[in-house]
N, C-alpha and C positions, 0 to 999 in steps of 0.2 A: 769325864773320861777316866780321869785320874779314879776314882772313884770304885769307878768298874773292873779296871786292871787291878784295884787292891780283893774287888769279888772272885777273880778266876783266879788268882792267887790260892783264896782258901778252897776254890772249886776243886782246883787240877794239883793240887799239891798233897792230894790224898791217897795212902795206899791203892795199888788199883791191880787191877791183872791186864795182861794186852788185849788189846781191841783188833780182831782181822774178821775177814773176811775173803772174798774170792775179789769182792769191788764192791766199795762204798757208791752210793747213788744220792745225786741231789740234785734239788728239784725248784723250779722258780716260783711256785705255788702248790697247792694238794688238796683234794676233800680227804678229810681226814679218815680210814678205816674204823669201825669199834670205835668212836671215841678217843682214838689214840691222837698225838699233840705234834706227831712228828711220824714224817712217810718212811713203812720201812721199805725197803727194797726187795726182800722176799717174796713183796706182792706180785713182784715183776715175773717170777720164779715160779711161781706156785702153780702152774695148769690150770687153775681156776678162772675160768669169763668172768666170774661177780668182783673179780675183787683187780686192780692193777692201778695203774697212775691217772686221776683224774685232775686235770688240771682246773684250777681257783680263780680266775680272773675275771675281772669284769666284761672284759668283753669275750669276742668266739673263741679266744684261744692263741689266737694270732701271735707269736711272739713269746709263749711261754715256753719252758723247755725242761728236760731231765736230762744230766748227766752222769756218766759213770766213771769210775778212778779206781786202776788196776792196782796191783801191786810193784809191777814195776814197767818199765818200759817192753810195751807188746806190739805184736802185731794180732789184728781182728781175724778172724779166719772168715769166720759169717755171722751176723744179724738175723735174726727170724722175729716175725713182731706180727702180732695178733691183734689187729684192729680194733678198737672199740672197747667198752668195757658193758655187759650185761649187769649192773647194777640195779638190777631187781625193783619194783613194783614199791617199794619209800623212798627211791634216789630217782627213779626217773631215766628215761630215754638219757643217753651218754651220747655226743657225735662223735665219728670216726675223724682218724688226721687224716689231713690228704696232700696237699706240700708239706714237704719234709727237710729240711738241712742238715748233714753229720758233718761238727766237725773234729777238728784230731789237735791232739795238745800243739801240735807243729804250725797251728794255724791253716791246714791244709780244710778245703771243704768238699763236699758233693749235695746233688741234690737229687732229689727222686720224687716219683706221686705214688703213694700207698691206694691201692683197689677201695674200695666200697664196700667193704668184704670184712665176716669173721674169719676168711680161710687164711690161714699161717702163710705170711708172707717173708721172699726171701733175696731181697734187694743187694744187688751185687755193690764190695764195699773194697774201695779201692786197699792195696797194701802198702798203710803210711804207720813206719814208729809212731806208736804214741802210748802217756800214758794215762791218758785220758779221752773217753767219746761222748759227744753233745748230740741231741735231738732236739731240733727247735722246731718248730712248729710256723710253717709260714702260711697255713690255710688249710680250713677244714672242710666237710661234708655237711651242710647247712641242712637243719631240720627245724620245722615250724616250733615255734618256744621252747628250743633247745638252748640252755644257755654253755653248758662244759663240755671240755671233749674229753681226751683222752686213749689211751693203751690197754688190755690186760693185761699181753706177755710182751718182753723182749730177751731174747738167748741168746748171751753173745759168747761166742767159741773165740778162743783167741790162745796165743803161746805166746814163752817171751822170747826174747827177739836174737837172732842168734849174729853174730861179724860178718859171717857171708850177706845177710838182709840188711844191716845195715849198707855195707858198701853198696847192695845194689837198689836199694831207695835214696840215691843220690838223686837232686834234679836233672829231668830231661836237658837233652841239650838246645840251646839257645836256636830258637826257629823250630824246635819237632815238635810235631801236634802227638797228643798220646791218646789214640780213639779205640783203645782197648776198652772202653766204658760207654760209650756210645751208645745208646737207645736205654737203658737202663737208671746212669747215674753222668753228671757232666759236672767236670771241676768248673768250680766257681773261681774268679778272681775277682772282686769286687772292683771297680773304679771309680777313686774320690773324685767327690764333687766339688767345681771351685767353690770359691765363697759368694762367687756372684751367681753360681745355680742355686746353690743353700740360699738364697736371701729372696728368688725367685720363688723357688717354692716355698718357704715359711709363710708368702706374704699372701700365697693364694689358699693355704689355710683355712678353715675357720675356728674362730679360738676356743670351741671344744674339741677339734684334731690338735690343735696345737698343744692343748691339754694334757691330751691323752698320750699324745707322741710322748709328752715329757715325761708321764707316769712312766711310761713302758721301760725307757733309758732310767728313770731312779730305780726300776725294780732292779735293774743290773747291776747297776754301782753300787746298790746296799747291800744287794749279798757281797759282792766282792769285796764292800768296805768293811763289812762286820767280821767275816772270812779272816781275811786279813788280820786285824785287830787283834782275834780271839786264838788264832796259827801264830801268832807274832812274826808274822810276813814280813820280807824288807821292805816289800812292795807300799807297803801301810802306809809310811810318811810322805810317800810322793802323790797320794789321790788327795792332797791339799796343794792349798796355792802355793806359787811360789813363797810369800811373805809369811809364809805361817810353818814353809815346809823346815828351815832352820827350828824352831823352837820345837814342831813335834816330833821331828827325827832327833834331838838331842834327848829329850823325853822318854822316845822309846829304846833308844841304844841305851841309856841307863838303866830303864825296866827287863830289855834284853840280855844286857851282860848278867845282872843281878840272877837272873834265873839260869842262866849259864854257870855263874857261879854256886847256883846250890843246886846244880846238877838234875832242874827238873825243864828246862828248855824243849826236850823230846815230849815230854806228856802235853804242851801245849799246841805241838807241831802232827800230833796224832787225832786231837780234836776235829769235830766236823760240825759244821753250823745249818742253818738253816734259818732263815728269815721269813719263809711263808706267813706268820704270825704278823708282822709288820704292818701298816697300812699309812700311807700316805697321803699328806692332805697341801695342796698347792696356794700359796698366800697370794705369793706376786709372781709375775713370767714376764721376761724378756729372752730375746734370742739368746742372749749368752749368759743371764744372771736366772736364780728361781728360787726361790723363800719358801720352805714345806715344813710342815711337822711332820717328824716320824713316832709315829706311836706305838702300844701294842707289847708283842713278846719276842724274842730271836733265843734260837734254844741250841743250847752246845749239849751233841751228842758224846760221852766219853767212857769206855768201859760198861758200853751196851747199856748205860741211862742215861738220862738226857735230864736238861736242866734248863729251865727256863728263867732269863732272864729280863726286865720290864725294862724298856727304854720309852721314855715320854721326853723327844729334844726338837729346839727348831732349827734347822742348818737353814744357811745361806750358801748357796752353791757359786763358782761362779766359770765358766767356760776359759780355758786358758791353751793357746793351740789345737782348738777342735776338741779338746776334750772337758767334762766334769770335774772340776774340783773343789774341795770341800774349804769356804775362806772363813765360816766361822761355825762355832756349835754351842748353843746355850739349853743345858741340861736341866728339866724341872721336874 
């Protein structure tokens, strides 16, 4: 790791001009356009059917996702989103999404079911602050030996957010149902599951779902882990174990301050990653413990180029209060 932090070092510490946009977009997977190594977001943009986000995964899609990140805290006015992607006669039939999830930097969700349709759809989206919005993908429109789905457009209209909107996206009060959304999109509130449902259902399983489950969860954690990392996130030293989380937070508040002190801490906080490149391969699995290689490339966008970096490591994961965390990492 040490290693790496001395790479983005000479990466990001080079003359540069700023990096904007209207919203950066990232994505959990991507077939790549032209040949290109990394998804740009214009594709979202563009009025074109042939070209927009097609998702990478092994299986239907289920679970992938694209996000997008404003410039500052907004509100959404509207969503418009063009089904499917016409990728022409060398890519092959594209399936459409069909459950959908939005959620909002606040944690807040909705859900919806996208038509079957290339007609421009316009799914009504609740008004929550945020300065970020997610599309995940919870099931698609199944077609015989279709393996990817994907999007061509998504147009999001949004402002930012003005003191009156804020005081009045406070939460409802305690017992009001809010069924201004009703037929269209329904807040989700998720409810955890004890440990003795979790151990129910693990055990009715079979150990290629169980697999696969876990892939799904590592595609998560590693963009957030590498995210993190390459941002110099505070977030960074606590997605390890407790026993490891003393020595790597001492680690990175030393490589933190140092870049605070030569004044380039912002060029590493404007960086954007992407890990679609990745691929993960599982050794051992237990409910709470899981031994993988990560192999491959993860590519930090900066100053409109992108760089790609080679990670070939085996983590040992291990669940710690219901969540992932990383208890060791041996770099080869």
């Amino acid at each position: 790791m040490l290693r790496k932090l001395i790479f983005l070092v000479c990466l990001l510490c080079l003359p540069s001009m700023a990096f904007a946009q209207p919203f950066h977009v990232r994505t959990s997977s991507f077939v790549p356009v032209e040949g290109e190594t990394v998804f740009n977001g214009k594709y979202l943009t563009d009025g074109n059917s042939t070209t927009g986000w097609i998702e990478n995964s092994e299986g239907s899609g289920a679970g992938e996702w694209v996000q997008f990140f404003f410039p500052a805290q907004v509100i959404v006015d509207s969503v418009y989103i063009v089904n499917g992607v016409d990728a022409g006669p060398n890519q092959g039939k594209v399936n459409r999404v069909k459950d959908v999830a939005i959620s909002f930097s606040g944690g807040q969700r909705q859900e919806f079911t996208l038509m079957d349709s290339d007609k421009k759809q316009n799914p009504r989206i609740r008004k929550f602050p945020t300065t970020s919005l997610g599309l995940n993908i919870r099931s698609v429109y199944k077609h015989n030996s279709v393996e990817q789905a994907g999007v061509s457009e998504v147009l999001i209209k949004y402002h930012r957010i003005t003191p009156d909107e804020i005081a009045a996206a406070s939460a409802p009060e305690k017992g009001k149902l809010d069924t201004s959304a009703i037929g269209e999109a329904v807040i989700v509130k998720p409810r955890k599951m004890s440990v003795e449902e979790k151990k129910v259902l693990y055990e009715k399983m079979s150990d290629l779902e169980k697999r696969q489950a876990v892939l799904d969860e590592m595609k998560v954690f590693f963009d957030k882990f590498y995210t993190n990392f390459v941002t110099i996130n505070e977030e960074y030293p606590r997605m390890f174990t407790q026993d490891q989380f003393l020595l790597e937070s001492s680690t990175f508040e030393n490589f933190r301050a140092m870049l605070q002190k030569r004044k380039v801490l912002d060029k590493y906080q404007q960086a954007i990653v992407s890990t679609s490149g990745l691929r993960f391969s599982i050794r051992t699995l237990t409910p709470t413990q899981v031994e993988l290689w990560v192999k491959g490339d993860y590519t930090v966008i900066y100053d409109m180029q992108s760089h790609q970096i080679t990670e070939n490591s085996l983590f040992h994961l291990k669940k710690e209060y219901g969540e992932w965390k990383v208890k060791n990492k041996t770099e080869f």
